[in-house]
C-alpha positions in Angstrom: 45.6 149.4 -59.8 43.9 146.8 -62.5 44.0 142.9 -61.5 44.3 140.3 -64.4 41.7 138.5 -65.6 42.8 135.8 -63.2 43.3 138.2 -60.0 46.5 138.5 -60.3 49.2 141.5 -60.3 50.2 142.1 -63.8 53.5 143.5 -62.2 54.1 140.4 -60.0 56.7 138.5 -62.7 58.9 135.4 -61.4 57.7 135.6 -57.6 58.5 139.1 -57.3 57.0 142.7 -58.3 58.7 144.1 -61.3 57.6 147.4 -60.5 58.7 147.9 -56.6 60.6 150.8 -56.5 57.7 152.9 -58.3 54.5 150.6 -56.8 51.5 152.5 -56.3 50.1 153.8 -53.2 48.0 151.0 -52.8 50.8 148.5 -53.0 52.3 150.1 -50.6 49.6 150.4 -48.2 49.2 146.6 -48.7 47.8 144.3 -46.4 45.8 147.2 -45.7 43.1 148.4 -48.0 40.1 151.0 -48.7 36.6 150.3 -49.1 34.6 153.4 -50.1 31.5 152.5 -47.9 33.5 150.6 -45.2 37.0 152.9 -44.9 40.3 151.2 -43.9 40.6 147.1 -43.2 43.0 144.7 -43.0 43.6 141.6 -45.9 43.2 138.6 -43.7 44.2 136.0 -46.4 47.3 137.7 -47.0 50.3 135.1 -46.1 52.5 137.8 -45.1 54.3 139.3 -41.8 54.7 143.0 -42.1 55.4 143.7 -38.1 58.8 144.4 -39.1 58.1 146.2 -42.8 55.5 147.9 -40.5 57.8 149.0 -38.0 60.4 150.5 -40.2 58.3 152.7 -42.6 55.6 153.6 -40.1 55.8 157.1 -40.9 55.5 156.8 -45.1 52.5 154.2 -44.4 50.3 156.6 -42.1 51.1 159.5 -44.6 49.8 156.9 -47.1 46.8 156.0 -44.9 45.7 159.5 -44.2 46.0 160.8 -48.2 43.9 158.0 -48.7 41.1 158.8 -46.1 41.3 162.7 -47.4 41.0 161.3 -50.7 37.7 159.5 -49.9 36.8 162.2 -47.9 36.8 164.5 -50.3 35.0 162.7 -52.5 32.2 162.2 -50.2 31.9 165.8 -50.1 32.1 166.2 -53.4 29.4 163.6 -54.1 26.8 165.4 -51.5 27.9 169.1 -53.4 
């Protein structure tokens, strides 16, 4: 997902995101986030409580989280082939 010039969403309109229903996988994810040398972490400036947003979709999210890790998996592996 590109950031705007000033690190912004471009999909974050009026205090909301104009896109929510069909975010990406990293919105979704969100506070957490990949690093390809580091793997998953949390966003510790993020203002936000997701205990309960957490709670509720803790299935989707850890599908999320674990087609991420295959997908930097496998590009590890495809890097070293």
């Amino acid at each position: 997902m590109k950031i705007g010039e000033d690190n912004t969403c471009p999909a974050f309109a009026n205090g909301r995101c104009s896109i929510y229903s069909s975010r990406p996988d990293v919105c979704r994810l969100y506070p957490f986030y990949f690093d390809n040398f580091g793997g998953l972490f949390i966003h510790k400036d993020c203002p936000g409580d997701f205990t309960r947003e957490l709670e509720e979709n803790k299935l989707e999210i850890l599908k999320l989280i674990r087609n991420r890790i295959d997908f930097f998996e496998n590009l590890e592996k495809n890097k070293n082939n």
